[in-house]
C-alpha positions in Angstrom: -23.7 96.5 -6.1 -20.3 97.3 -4.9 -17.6 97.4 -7.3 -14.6 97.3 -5.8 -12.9 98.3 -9.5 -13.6 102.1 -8.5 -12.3 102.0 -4.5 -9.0 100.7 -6.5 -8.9 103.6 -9.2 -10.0 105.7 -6.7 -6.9 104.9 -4.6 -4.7 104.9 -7.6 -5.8 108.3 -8.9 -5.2 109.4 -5.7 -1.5 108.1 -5.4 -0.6 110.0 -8.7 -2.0 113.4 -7.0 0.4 112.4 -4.8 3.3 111.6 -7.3 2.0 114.7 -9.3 1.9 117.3 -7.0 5.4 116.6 -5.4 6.6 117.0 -9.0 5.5 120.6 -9.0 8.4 121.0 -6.7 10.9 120.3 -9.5 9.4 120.9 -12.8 9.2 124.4 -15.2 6.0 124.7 -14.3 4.8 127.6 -12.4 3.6 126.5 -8.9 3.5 127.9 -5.0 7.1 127.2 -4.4 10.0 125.4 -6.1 12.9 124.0 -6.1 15.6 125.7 -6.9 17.0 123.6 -9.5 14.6 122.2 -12.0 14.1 119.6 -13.9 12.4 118.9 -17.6 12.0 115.2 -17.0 9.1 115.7 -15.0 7.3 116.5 -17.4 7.2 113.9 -20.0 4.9 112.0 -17.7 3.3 114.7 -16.1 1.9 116.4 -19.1 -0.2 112.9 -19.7 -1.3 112.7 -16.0 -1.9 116.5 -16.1 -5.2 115.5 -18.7 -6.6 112.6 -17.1 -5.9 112.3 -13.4 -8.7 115.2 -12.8 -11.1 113.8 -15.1 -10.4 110.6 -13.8 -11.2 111.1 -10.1 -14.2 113.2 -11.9 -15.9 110.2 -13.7 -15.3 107.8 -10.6 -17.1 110.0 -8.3 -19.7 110.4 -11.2 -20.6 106.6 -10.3 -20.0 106.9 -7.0 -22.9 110.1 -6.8 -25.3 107.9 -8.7 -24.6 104.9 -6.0 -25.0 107.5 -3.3 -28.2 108.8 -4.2 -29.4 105.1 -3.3 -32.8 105.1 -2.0 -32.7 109.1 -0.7 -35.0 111.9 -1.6 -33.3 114.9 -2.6 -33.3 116.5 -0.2 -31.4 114.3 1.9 -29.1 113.9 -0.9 -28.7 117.6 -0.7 -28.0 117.2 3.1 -25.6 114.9 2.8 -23.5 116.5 0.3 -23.6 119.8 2.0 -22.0 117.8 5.1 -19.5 115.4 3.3 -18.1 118.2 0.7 -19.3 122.1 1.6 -18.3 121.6 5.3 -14.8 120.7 4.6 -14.9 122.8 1.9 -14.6 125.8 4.0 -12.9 123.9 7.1 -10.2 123.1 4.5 -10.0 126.7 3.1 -9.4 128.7 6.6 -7.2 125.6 8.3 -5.8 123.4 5.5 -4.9 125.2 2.6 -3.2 128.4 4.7 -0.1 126.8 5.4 0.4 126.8 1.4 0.1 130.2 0.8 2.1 130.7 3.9 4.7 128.9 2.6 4.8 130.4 -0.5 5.2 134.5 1.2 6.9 133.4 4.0 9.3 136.3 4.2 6.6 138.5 4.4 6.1 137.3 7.7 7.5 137.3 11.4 5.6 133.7 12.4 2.5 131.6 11.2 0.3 133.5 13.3 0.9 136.8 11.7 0.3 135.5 8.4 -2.9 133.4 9.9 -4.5 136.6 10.5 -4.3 138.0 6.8 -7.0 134.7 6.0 -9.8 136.6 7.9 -9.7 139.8 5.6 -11.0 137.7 3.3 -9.3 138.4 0.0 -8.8 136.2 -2.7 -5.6 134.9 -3.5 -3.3 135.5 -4.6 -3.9 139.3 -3.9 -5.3 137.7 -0.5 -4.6 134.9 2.1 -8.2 133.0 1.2 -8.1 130.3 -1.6 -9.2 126.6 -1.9 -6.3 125.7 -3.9 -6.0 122.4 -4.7 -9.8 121.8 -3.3 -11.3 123.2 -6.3 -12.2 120.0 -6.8 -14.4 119.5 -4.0 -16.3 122.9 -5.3 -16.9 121.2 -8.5 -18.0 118.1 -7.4 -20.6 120.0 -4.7 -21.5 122.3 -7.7 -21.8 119.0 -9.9 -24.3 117.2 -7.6 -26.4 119.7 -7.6 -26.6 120.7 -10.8 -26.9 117.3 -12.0 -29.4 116.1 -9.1 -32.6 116.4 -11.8 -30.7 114.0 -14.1 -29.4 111.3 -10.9 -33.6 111.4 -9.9 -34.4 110.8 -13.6 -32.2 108.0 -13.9 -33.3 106.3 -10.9 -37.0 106.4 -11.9 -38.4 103.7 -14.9 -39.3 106.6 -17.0 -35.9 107.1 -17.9 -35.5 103.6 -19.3 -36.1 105.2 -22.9 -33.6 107.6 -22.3 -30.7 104.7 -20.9 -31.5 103.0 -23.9 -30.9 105.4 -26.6 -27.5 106.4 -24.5 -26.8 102.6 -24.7 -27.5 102.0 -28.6 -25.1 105.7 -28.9 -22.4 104.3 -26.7 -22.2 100.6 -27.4 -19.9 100.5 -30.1 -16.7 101.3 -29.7 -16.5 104.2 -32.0 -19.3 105.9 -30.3 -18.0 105.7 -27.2 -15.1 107.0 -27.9 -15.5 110.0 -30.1 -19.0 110.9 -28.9 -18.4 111.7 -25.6 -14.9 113.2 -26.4 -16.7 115.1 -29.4 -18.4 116.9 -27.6 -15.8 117.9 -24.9 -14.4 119.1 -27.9 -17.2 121.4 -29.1 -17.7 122.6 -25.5 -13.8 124.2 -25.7 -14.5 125.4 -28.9 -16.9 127.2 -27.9 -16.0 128.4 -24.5 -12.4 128.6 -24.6 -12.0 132.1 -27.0 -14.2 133.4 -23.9 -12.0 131.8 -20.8 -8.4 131.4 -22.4 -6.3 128.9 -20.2 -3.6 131.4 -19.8 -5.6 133.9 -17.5 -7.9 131.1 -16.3 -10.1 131.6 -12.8 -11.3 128.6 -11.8 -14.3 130.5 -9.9 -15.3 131.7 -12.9 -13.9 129.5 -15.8 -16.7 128.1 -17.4 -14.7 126.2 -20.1 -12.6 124.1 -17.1 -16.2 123.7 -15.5 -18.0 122.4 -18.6 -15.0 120.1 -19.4 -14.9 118.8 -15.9 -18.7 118.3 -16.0 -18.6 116.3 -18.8 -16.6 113.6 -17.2 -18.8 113.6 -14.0 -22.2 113.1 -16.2 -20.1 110.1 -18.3 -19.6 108.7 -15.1 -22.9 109.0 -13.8 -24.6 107.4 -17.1 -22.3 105.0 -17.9 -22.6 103.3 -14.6 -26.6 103.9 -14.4 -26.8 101.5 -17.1 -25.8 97.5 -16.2 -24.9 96.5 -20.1 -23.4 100.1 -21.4 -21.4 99.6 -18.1 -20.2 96.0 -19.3 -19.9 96.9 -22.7 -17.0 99.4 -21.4 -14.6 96.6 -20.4 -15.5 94.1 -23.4 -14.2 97.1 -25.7 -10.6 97.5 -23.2 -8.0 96.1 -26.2 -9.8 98.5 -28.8 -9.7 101.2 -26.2 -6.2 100.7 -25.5 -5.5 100.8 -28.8 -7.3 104.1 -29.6 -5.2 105.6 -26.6 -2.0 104.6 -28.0 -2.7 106.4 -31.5 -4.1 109.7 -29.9 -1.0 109.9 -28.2 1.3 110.2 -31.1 0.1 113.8 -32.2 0.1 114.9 -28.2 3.4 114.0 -27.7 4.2 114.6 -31.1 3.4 118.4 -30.6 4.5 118.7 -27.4 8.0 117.0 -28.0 8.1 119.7 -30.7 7.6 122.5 -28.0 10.5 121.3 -26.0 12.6 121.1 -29.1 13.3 117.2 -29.4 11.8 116.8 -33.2 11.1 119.9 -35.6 7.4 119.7 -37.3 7.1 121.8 -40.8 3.7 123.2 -39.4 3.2 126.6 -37.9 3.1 127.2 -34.1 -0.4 128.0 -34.3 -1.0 124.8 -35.6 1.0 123.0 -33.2 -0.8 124.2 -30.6 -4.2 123.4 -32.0 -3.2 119.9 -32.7 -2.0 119.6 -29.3 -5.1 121.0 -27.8 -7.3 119.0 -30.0 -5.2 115.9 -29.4 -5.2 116.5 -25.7 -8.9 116.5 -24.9 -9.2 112.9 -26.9 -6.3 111.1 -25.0 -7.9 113.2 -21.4 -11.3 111.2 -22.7 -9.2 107.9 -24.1 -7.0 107.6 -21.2 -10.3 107.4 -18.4 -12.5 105.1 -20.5 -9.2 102.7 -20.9 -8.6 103.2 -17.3 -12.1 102.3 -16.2 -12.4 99.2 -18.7 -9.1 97.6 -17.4 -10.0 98.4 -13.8 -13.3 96.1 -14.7 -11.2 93.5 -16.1 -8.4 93.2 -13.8 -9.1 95.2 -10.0 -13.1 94.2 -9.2 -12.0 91.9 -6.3 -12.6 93.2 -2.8 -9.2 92.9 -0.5 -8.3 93.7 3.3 -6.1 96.8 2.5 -8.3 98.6 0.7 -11.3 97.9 2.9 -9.0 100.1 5.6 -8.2 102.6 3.4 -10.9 103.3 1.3 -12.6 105.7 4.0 -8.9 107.8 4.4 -8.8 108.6 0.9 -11.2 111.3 1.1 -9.2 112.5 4.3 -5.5 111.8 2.2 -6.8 114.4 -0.4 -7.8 117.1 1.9 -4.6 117.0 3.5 -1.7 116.2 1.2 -0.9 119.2 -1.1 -0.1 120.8 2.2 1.6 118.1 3.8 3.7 118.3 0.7 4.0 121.8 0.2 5.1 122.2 4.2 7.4 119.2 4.3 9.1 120.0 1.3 10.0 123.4 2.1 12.6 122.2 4.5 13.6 119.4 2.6 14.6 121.2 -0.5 16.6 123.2 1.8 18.6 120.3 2.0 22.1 119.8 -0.1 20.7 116.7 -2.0 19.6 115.5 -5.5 16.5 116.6 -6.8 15.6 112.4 -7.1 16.1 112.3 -3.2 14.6 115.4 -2.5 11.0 113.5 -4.6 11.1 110.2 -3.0 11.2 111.9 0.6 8.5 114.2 0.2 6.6 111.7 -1.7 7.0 109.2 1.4 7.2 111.2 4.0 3.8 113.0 2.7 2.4 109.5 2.3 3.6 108.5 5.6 1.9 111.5 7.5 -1.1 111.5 5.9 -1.9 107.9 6.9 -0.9 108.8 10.3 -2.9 112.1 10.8 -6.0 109.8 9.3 -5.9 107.4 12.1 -4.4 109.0 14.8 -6.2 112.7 14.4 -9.2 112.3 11.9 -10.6 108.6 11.9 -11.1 108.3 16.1 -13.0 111.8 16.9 -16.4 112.8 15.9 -15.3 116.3 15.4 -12.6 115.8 13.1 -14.6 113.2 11.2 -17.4 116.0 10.6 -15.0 118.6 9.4 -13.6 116.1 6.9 -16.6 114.9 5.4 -16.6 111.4 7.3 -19.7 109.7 8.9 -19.9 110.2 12.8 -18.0 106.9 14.4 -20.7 104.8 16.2 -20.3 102.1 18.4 -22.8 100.1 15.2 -19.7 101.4 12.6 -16.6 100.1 15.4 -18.5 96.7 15.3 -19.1 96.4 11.5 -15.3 96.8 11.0 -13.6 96.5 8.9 -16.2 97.5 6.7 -16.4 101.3 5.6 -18.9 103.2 4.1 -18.7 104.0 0.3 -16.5 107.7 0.3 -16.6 110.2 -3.0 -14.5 111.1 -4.2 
């Protein structure tokens, strides 16, 4: 069954990339390129999207690879994720994501083509021009359907009805499904974290990010494989909600401590534990609350989103760099730093939605290289319906 709740979260999440990633422009963050005057404000609300817009977008496209597997043998579902994520994968990593690092050393060089040349040594930024940057994610989530391929067969067949219902009696109450799943995010940092330390963090080889990540993914995967877990989820939205609002206190509690707004007795040590601790719950109480009031309040199919459900996948790939290139000249600009985020947030929307449908959406070739299905005279008749997209 469709469920239009997830193409609207889907678009949302996306949206505060958007939001998020021009904000790297003017926050204390460390990032590509900045601004040159900074601002702390950002950062209130960024350091709560920083912990669930990821594992957000994560447990959506959880469902969404359960939905995709469908009816398709594995090794069709293989297939078709090597063509809708590894392809622009690399396409995105030796055409896309350049222009960032060239961006960010860009008086190293005479012109673009000089620097273009350095991504074909293939080094590894940032000692090299080669990265995925912000497509990391698409990694993951090709890594992710893979790995957890066994588990979407499993689920599809009757002999895993056992198995759904034991999840089910685990993750029915609203206790359980909020402290088991986060529970054991938590154990997973505790034990990986002293290994992989987010300070000198690789995502290549970061098993603690990876494991987190995952975690999110497989929620999504079970909790949309079973109809009444899956209900249960957005009859439990107030007492969600609720939970949400109480982790929050000792997140922001530590972290208004760290900017110096309150003073707490404890040591720094524990401040940071408690804010690391507190963090993963409201990552894991922020999605669920997300996902139950999308259920409640977004399930209802609508023109717009019909249109633009398909570009999203597209919007992602491209809008880091659209933001990155466009606001290197608007920065340059003698303005305030509010003017300087609403025109490269804009102006970044604005181009992506125009490089979708006048570059991408009409040509076979740039459809393929961004993951999209090939545009048949069938697809141009059934429109404006679209095909389901992950992520």
């Amino acid at each position: 069954m469709r469920r239009h709740d997830l193409d609207w979260l889907r678009l949302i999440a996306i949206i505060i990339l958007l939001f998020f990633h021009t904000g790297m422009w003017f926050n204390h963050w460390g990032w590509h390129v900045k601004n040159n005057e900074l601002s702390y404000s950002f950062q209130y609300w960024m350091i709560w999207s920083h912990y669930f817009r990821m594992p957000l977008l994560l447990f959506i496209s959880g469902a969404g690879t359960y939905m995709a597997l469908g009816k398709r043998t594995p090794y069709q579902f293989r297939k078709e994720r090597f063509r809708k994520l590894f392809i622009p994968l690399v396409f995105g990593m030796l055409v896309i994501v350049p222009p960032q690092i060239y961006y960010e050393h860009i008086t190293q060089y005479a012109n673009y083509w000089e620097f273009y040349k350095t991504v074909f040594h293939f080094v590894p930024y940032p000692k090299g021009s080669l990265s995925w940057h912000h497509l990391w994610f698409i990694l993951y989530l090709f890594l992710y359907s893979l790995l957890a391929l066994p588990l979407l067969v499993f689920l599809r067949s009757p002999r895993s009805e056992r198995l759904k219902q034991k999840m089910y009696s685990l993750l029915s109450s609203p206790g359980g499904l909020l402290f088991i799943p986060s529970l054991t995010m938590l154990v997973s940092q505790i034990m990986l974290r002293p290994f992989f330390p987010e300070e000198t963090h690789d995502l290549l080889k970061d098993w603690a990010y990876f494991a987190f990540y995952f975690l999110f993914f497989i929620m999504g995967i079970f909790c949309y494989s079973h109809f009444k877990l899956w209900q249960t989820i957005g009859a439990n939205r107030k007492t969600l909600l609720m939970a949400l609002l109480v982790a929050l206190i000792p997140f922001y509690g530590c972290y208004f401590h760290f900017r110096g707004l309150i003073q707490l007795s404890w040591t720094t040590k524990s401040v940071e534990t408690i804010f690391d601790v507190s963090a993963i719950f409201v990552s894991w109480f922020t999605v669920i609350t997300i996902i139950a009031y999308g259920q409640h309040y977004l399930n209802k199919p609508h023109p717009w989103l019909k249109h633009f459900n398909e570009g999203l996948y597209p919007f992602y790939i491209l809008h880091q760099t659209v933001i990155i290139a466009l606001g290197y000249y608007i920065v340059q600009l003698p303005w305030s730093i509010a003017a300087k985020y609403w025109s490269i947030s804009f102006l970044t929307l604005i181009s992506c939605i125009g490089l979708y449908f006048l570059v991408i959406r009409p040509f076979n070739v740039m459809r393929f290289l961004f993951g999209l299905k090939p545009k048949t005279k069938k697809i141009d008749e059934a429109l404006p319906r679209h095909p389901h997209i992950e992520p």
